[in-house]
C-alpha positions in Angstrom: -8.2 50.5 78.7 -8.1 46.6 78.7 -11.4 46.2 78.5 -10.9 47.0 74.5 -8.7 45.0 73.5 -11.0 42.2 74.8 -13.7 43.3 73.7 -11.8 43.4 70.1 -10.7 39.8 70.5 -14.2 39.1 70.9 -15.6 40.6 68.4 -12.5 38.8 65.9 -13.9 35.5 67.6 -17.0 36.3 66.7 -16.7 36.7 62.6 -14.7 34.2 62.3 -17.0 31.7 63.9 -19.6 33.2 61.8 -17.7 32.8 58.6 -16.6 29.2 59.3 -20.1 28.6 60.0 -21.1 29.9 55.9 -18.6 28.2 55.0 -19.8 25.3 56.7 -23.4 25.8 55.2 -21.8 26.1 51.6 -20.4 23.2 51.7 -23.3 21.0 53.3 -25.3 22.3 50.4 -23.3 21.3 47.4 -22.6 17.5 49.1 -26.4 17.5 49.7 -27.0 18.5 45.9 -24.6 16.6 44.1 -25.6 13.6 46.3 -29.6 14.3 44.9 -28.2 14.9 41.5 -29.8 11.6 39.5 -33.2 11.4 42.0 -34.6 13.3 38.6 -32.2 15.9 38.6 -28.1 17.0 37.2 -25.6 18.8 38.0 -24.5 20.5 34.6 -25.6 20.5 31.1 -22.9 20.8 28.2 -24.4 21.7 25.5 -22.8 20.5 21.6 -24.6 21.8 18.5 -26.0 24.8 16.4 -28.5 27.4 16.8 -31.3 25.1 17.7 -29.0 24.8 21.4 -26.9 28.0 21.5 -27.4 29.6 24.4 -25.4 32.7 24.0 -22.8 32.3 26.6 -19.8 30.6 25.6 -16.7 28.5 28.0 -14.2 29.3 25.0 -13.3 31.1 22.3 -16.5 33.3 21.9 -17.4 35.2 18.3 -16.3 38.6 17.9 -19.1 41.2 18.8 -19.6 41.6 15.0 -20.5 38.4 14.7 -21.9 37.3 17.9 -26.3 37.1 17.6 -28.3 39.3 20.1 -30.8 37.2 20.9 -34.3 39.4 21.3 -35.9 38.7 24.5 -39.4 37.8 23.0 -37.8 34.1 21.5 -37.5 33.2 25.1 -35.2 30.3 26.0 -33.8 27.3 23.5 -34.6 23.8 24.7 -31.2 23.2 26.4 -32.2 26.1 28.5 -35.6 24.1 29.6 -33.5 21.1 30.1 -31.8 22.6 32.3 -34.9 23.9 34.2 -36.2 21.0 34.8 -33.8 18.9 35.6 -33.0 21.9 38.2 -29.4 21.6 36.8 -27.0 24.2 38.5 -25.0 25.5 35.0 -24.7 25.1 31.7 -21.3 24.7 29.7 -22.0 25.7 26.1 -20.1 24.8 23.0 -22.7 25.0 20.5 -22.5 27.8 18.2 -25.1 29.7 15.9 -24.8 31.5 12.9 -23.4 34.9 12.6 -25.6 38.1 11.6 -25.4 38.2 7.5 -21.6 39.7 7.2 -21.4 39.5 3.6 -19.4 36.1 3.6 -21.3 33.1 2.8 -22.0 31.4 6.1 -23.4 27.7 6.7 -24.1 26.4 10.3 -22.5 24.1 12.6 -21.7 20.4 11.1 -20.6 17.5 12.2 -18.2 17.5 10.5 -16.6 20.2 8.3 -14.5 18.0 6.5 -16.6 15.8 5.6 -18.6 18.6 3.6 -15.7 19.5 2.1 -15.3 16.0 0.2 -19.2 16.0 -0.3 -19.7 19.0 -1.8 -18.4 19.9 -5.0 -16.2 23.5 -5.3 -18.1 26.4 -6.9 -17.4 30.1 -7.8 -20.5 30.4 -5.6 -19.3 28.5 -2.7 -15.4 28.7 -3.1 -15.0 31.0 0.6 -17.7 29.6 2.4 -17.5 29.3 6.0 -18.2 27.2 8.3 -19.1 27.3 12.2 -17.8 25.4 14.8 -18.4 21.4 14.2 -18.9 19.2 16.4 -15.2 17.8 16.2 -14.1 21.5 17.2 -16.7 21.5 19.9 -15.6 18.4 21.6 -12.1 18.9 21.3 -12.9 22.3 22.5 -14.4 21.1 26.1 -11.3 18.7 26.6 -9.1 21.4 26.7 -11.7 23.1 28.6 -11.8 20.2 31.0 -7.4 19.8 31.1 -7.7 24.0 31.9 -10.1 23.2 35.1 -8.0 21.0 36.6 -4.7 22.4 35.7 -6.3 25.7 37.5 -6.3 23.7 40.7 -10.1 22.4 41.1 -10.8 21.0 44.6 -10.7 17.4 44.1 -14.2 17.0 45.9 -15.5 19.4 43.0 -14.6 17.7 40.5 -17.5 15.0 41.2 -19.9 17.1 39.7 -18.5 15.8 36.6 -19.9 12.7 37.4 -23.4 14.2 37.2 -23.3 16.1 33.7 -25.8 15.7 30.6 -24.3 16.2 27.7 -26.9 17.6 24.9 -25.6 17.2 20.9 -27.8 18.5 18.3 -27.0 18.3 14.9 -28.4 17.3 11.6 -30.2 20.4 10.2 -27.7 22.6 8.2 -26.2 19.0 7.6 -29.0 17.5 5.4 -29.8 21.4 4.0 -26.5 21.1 2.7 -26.5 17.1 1.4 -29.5 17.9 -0.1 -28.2 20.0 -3.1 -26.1 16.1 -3.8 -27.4 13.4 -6.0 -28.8 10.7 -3.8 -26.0 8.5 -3.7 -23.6 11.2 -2.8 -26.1 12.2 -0.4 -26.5 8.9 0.9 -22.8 8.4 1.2 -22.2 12.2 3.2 -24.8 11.0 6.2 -23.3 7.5 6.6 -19.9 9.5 7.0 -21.9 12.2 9.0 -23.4 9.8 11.7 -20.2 8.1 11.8 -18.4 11.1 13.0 -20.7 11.8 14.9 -20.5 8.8 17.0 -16.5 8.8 17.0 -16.5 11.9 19.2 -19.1 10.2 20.7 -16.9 7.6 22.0 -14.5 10.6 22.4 -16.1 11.7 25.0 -17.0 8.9 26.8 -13.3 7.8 27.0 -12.6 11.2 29.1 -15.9 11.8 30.9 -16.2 9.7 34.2 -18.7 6.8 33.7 -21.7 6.7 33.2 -22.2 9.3 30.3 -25.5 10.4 29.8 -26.6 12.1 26.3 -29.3 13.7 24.7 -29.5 13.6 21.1 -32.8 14.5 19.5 -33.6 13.5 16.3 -33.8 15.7 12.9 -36.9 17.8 12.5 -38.5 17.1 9.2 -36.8 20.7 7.3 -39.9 20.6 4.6 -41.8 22.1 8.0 -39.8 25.0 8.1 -40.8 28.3 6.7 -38.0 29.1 4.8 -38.7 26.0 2.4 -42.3 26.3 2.4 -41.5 30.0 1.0 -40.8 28.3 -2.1 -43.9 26.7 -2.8 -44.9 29.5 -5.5 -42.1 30.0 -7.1 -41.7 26.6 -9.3 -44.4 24.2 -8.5 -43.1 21.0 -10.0 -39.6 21.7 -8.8 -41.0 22.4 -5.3 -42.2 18.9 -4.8 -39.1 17.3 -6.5 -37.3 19.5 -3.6 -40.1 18.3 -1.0 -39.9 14.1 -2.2 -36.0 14.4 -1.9 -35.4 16.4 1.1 -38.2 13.7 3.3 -36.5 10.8 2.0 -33.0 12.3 3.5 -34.7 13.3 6.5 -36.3 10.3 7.1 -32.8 8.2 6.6 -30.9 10.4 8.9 -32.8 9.8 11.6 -33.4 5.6 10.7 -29.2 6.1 10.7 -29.2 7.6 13.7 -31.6 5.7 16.0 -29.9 2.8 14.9 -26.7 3.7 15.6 -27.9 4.7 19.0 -29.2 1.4 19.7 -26.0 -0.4 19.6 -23.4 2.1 21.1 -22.3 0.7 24.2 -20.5 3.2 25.9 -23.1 5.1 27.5 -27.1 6.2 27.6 -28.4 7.7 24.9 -31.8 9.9 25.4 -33.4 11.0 21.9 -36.9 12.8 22.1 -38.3 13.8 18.3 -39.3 17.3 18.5 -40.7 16.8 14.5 -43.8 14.4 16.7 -44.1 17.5 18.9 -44.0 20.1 16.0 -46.4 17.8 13.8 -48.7 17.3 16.8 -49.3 21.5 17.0 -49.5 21.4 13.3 -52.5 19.1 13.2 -54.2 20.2 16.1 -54.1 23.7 14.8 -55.9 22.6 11.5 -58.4 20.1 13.0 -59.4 23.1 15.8 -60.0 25.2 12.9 -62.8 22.7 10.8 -64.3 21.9 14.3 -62.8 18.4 13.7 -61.1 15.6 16.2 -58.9 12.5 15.5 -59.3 9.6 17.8 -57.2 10.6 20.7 -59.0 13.9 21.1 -56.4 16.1 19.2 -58.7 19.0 18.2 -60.9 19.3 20.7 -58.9 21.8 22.6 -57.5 25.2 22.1 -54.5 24.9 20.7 -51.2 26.1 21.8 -50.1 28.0 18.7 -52.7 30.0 16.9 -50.2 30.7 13.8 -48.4 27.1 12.9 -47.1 28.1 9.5 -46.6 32.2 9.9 -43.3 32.8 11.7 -43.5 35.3 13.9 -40.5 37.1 12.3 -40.4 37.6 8.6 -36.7 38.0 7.8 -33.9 36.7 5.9 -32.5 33.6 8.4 -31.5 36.4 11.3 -32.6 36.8 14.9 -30.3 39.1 16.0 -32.2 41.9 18.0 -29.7 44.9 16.9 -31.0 43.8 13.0 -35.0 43.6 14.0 -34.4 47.2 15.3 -31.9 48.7 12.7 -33.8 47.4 9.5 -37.4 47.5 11.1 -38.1 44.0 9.7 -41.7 43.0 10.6 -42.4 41.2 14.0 -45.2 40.3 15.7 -47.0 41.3 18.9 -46.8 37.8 20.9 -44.2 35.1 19.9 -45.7 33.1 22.0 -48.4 32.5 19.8 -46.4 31.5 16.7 -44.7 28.0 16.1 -41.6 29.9 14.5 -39.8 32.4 15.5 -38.1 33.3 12.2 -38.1 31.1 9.1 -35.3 28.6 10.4 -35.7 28.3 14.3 -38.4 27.4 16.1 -40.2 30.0 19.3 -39.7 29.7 22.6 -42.4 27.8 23.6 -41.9 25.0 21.4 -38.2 25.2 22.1 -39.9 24.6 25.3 -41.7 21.6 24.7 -38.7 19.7 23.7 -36.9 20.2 26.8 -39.6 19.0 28.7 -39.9 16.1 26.8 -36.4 16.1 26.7 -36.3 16.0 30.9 -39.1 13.7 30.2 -36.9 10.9 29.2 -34.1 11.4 31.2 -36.1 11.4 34.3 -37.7 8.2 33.4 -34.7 6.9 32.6 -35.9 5.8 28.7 -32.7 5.3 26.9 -32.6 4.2 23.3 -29.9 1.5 24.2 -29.6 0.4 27.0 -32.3 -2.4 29.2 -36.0 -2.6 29.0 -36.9 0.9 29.9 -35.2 1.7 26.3 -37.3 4.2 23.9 -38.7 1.7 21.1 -36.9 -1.2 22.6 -39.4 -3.9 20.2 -38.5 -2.1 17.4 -34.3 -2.3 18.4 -34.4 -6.1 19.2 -34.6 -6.6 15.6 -31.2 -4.6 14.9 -28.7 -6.6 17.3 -26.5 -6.6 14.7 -23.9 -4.1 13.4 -25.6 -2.5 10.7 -23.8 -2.0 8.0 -23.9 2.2 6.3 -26.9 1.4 4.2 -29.9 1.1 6.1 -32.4 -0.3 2.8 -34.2 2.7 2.5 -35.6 3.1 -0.7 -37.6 5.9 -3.2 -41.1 5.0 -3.6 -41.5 3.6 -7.2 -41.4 6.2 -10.1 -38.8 8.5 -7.9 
């Protein structure tokens, strides 16, 4: 009879030794990880910005099911996803937020700043309710309190290093400049000064609450004259199309001048900023030189390319990706995304969504800021900006505009 107990006892021994042991293991593994974190590699992404870097799953406040997007498993991952990949980062916290399936409210995308839209944009009968996403003020502001709630919950001090090893990703610009562009150019002009400016306020934001040193990415603005839904109009009014084309390129092209430049001076952390409109432009043009059996003079042609349709995307559909919508309206699709540049006629596929990240991972591995030391991205062209710019960057209409 007292061989049981014992042999109880033992056996109690036994799991707990085995436990303490996992335990043990656990914890050796996340030192060992957050200690390799910048040998090419982070801890957590947080993501800020608007379809183009939704990923779905949300830390706060996430959309009602009505108006939360399904997104179909052919589109494959955004490029925060791919950043995340590749910089084997261990979770993402996502703010961004994307547009809504149509609910019979008018509906733009995320901002910068909401407000700032408000004063810029004159007050129709046609856009009297509109609504607005998430900006980027609300998203910040958003992963404060999100940050106060972690900690007030108790996080084990030795956890809370991780923050020191976070990426933040902020992506914003397009339904921005779609919406500036309706403005004459001054008043356009006038909304992206005020747009970069906010944009670089939550910046500091941030960096006066996230422990040293911050580390964003911030791509620039992809050239919106690519996308489908504004070549659609090409037919329509011919004359008016290029007016359109001239006006919307010329904002495009001073956002991002506004932008880099801006980067270049903040001092407050390291800014990372691939240009997915190079990557997008590159598949455009080897696409067309491939198909006249022609080559430039880096060999852009002379290969397969990656996309076999550059222009079609591979969903023809009002601006929705939701997968309940594809199914329920039996909107045309096609057989492999994977071949098509665009997914619908607003957001890019997976696979360039794919190249961006890895370019993306590129940078940050290498360590190529925009503003900070000699490994900075275009650091000749910055030395000539070491002062504060002032909000007009002298960019001017080609004579005759």
């Amino acid at each position: 009879m007292r061989f049981l107990p014992r042999l109880l006892h033992a056996g109690a021994a036994a799991a707990i030794l085995i436990i303490l042991y996992l335990v043990w293991l656990q914890h050796d593994h996340l030192g060992h990880s957050i200690h390799e974190a910048w040998d090419g590699q982070a801890h957590r992404i947080v993501i800020f910005g608007d379809d183009w870097s939704d990923t779905g799953k949300y830390r706060v406040s996430p959309p009602s099911k009505a108006q939360a997007v399904t997104r179909d498993p052919d589109r494959g991952d955004v490029w925060t996803e791919t950043l995340c990949k590749e910089l084997a980062c261990d979770f993402i916290d996502n703010f961004a937020r994307s547009m809504p399936p149509h609910t019979g409210a008018t509906t733009i995308g995320s901002l910068i700043d909401s407000d700032i839209r408000a004063q810029a944009v004159p007050v129709t009968d046609n856009n009297n309710d509109t609504r607005a996403m998430f900006d980027f003020k609300t998203q910040v502001q958003q992963f404060l309190e999100y940050e106060k709630m972690k900690h007030r919950v108790g996080v084990p001090e030795r956890l809370r290093k991780v923050d020191e090893w976070t990426v933040f990703t902020v992506s914003f610009g397009l339904w921005d400049l779609l919406e500036y562009s309706t403005l004459e150019k001054e008043y356009a002009l006038k909304a992206i000064d005020n747009s970069i400016e906010g944009l670089f306020e939550n910046l500091d934001l941030l960096a006066k609450h996230v422990a040293a040193p911050i580390k964003i990415v911030a791509p620039k603005l992809v050239d919106a004259t690519f996308l489908p839904r504004f070549q659609s109009r090409r037919n329509q009014a011919k004359e008016h199309f290029a007016e359109s084309q001239h006006h919307l390129v010329f904002l495009w092209t001073y956002w991002n001048t506004a932008l880099s430049r801006t980067a270049s001076q903040w001092k407050h952390g390291e800014i990372f900023m691939p240009n997915p409109n190079n990557l997008i432009t590159d598949q455009v043009r080897a696409k067309q030189l491939y198909s006249k059996n022609l080559s430039d003079a880096s060999g852009l042609g002379k290969q397969v390319p990656l996309f076999d349709f550059v222009d079609e995307p591979c969903v023809r559909s009002p601006a929705d990706n939701s997968a309940e919508v594809l199914q329920a309206a039996g909107i045309e699709k096609c057989f492999d995304a994977s071949q098509h540049l665009f997914w619908d006629d607003i957001h890019l596929s997976g696979l360039a969504h794919q190249l961006i990240g890895k370019a993306a991972a590129s940078l940050v591995r290498g360590n190529h800021t925009v503003n900070v030391g000699d490994t900075a991205q275009g650091s000749d062209n910055d030395k000539t900006a070491s002062k504060k710019e002032t909000p007009s960057f002298n960019l001017k209409f080609p004579p005759g505009y």
